[in-house]
Backbone as numpy.savetxt, mean C-alpha at the origin, in Angstrom:
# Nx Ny Nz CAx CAy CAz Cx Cy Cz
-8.28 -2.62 4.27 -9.22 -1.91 3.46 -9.85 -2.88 2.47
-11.03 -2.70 2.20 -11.55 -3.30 1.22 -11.59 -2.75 -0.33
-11.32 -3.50 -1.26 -10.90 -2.75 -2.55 -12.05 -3.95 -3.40
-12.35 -3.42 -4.18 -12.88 -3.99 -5.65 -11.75 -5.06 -6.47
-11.95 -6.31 -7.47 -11.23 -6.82 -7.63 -10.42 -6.35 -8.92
-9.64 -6.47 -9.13 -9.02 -6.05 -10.62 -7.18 -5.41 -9.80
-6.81 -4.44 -10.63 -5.18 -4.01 -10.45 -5.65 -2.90 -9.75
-4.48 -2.88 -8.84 -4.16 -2.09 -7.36 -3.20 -1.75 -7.34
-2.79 -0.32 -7.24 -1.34 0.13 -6.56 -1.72 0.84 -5.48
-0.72 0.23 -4.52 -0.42 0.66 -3.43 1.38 1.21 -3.08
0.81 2.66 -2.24 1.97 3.41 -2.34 2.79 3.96 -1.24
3.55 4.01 -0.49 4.16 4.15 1.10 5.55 5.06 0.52
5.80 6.68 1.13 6.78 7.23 1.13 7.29 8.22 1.74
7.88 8.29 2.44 8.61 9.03 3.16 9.94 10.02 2.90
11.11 9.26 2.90 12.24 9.97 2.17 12.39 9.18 1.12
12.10 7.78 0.73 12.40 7.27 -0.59 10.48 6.49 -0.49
10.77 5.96 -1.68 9.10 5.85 -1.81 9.31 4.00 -2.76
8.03 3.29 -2.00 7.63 1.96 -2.37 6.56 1.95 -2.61
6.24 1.10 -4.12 5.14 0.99 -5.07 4.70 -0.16 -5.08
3.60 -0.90 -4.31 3.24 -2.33 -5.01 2.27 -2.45 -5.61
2.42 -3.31 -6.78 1.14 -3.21 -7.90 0.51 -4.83 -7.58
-0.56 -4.67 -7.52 -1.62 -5.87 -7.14 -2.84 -6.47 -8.22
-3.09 -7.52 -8.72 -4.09 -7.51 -9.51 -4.84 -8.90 -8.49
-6.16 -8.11 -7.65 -6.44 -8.12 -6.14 -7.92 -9.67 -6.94
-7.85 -10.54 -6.50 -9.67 -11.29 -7.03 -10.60 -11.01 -6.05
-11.49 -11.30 -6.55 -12.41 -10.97 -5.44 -12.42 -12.06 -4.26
-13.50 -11.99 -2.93 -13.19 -12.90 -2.26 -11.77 -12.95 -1.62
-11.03 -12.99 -1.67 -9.77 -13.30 -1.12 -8.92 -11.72 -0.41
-8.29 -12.73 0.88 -7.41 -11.50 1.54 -5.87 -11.16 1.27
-5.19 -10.44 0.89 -3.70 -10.09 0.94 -3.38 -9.09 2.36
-1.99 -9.46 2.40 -1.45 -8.96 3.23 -0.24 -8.29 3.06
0.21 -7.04 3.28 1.67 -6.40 2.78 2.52 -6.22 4.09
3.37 -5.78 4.31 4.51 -5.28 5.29 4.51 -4.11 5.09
4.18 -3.44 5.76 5.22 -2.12 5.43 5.81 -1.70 6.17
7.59 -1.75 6.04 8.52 -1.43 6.85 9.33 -0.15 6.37
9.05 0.31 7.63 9.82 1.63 7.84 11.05 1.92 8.91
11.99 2.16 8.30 13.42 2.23 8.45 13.52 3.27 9.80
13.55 3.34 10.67 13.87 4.51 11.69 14.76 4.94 11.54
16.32 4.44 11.32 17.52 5.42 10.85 17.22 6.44 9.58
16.58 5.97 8.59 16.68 6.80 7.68 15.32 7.42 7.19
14.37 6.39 8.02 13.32 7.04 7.15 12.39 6.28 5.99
13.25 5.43 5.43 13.01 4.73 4.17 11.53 3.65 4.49
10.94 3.86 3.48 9.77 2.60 3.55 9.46 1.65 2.60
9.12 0.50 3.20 9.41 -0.23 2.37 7.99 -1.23 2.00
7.49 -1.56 1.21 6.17 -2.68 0.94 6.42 -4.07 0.65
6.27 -5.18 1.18 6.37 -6.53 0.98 5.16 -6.90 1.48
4.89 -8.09 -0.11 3.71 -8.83 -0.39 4.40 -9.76 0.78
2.98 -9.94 1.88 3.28 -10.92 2.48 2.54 -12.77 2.05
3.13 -13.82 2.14 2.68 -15.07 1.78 1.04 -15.59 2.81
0.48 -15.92 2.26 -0.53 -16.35 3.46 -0.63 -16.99 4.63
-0.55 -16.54 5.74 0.00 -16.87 6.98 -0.80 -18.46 7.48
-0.48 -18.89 7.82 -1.18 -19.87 8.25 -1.96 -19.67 9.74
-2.12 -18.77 10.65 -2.85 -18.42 11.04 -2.86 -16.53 10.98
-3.76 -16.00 10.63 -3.68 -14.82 10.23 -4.18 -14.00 11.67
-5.03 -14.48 12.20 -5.45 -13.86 13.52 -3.85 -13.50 14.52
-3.13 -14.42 14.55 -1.87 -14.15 15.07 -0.78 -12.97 14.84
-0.93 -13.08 12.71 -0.11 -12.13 12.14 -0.91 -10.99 12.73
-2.16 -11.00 12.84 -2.64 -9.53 13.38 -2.95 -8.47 14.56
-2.30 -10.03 15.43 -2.67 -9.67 16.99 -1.83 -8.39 17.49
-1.06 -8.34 16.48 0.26 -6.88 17.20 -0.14 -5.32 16.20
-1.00 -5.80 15.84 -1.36 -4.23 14.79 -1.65 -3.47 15.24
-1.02 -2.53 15.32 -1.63 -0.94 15.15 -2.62 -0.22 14.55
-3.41 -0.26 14.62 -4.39 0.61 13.67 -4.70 1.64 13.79
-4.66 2.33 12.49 -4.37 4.08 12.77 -5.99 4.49 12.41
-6.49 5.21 12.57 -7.88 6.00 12.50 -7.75 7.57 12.24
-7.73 7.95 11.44 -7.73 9.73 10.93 -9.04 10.09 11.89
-8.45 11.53 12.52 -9.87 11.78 12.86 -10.39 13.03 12.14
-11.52 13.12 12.00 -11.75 14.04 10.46 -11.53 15.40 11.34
-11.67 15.69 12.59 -11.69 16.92 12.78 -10.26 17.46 12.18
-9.40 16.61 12.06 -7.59 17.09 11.52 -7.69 17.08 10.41
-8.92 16.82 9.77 -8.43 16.91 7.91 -9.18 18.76 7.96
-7.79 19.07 7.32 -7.96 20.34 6.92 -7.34 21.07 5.52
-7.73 22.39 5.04 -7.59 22.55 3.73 -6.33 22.33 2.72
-5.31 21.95 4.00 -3.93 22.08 4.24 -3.65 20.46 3.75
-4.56 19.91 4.37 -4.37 18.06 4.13 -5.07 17.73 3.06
-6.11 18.36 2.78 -6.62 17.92 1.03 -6.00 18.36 -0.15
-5.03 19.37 0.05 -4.34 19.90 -0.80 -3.03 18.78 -1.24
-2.80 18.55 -0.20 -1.94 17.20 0.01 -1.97 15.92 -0.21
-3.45 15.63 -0.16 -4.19 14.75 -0.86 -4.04 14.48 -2.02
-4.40 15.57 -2.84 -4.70 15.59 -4.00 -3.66 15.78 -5.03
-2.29 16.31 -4.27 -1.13 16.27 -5.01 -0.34 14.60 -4.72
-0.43 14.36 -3.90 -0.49 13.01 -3.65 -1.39 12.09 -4.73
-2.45 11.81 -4.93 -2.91 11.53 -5.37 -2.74 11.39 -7.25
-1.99 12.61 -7.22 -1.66 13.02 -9.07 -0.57 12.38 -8.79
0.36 12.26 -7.67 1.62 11.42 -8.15 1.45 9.97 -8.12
0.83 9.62 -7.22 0.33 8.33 -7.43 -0.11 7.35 -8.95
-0.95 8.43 -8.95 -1.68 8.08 -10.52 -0.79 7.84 -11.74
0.07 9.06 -11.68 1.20 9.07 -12.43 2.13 8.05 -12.45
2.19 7.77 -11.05 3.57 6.35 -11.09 2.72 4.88 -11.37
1.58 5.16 -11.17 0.60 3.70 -11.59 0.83 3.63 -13.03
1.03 4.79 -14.04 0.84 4.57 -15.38 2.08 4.32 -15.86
3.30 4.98 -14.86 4.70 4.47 -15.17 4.96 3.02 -15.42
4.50 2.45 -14.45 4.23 0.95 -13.42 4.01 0.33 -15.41
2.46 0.79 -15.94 1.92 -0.17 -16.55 2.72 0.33 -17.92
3.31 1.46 -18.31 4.89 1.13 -19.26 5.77 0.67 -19.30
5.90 -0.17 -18.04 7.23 -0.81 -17.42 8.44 0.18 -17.86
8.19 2.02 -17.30 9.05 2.43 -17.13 9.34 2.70 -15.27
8.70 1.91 -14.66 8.66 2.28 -13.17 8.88 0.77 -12.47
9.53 0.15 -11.88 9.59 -0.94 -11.07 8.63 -0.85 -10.01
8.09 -1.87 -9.44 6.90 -2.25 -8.47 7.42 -3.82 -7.80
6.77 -3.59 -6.30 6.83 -5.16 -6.13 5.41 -5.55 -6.40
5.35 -7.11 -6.74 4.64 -7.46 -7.13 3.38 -8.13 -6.19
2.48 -7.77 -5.86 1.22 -9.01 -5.24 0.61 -9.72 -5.82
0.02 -10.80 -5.73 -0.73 -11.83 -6.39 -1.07 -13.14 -5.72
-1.66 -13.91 -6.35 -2.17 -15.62 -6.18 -0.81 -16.07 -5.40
0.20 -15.95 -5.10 0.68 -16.06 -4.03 0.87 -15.97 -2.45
0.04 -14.44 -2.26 -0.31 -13.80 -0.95 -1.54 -13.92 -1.17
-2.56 -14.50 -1.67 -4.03 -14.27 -1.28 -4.21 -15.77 -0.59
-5.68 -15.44 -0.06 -6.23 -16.20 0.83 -7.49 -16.41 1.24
């Protein structure tokens, strides 16, 4: 996805939930992990380092595509409560009452 430059949280959860907070520059690409546990469920976000060839890291991706005919009143509702928790744990994040992994000038590229 393409994002604007400045601080980013990004959020993945299932039965337990992973927060990474990003302060993204412009120009430049990051890359995360997100691993999800099949025994339990659990997901997880890791800043990945800049690959030295990135076309490779990407040759096995999956890419998911929503198709809008499935968004229904049922999924924006979901959205949007989603969305308030999100927001909420971003402001946790910036009281440092919430832990985050971290992205940065390390994973960009």
């Amino acid at each position: 996805m393409k994002l604007p430059p400045g601080e980013h949280f990004f959020f993945a959860a299932n039965l337990g939930a992973s927060v990474m907070r990003g302060q993204l520059e412009a120009g430049k690409r990051y890359y995360a992990l997100v691993d999800y546990g099949v025994m339990f469920g659990r997901v997880r976000l890791t800043p990945l380092t800049a690959p030295e060839d990135p076309d490779k890291l990407l040759k096995d991706v999956d890419w998911v595509r929503l198709d809008p005919a499935l968004v229904t009143d049922a999924v924006r509702d979901r959205e949007r409560c989603l969305g308030e928790h999100i927001r909420d744990a971003g402001d946790k994040i910036g009281r440092g009452e919430l832990g985050s992994t971290e992205l940065g000038p390390a994973q960009a590229f």
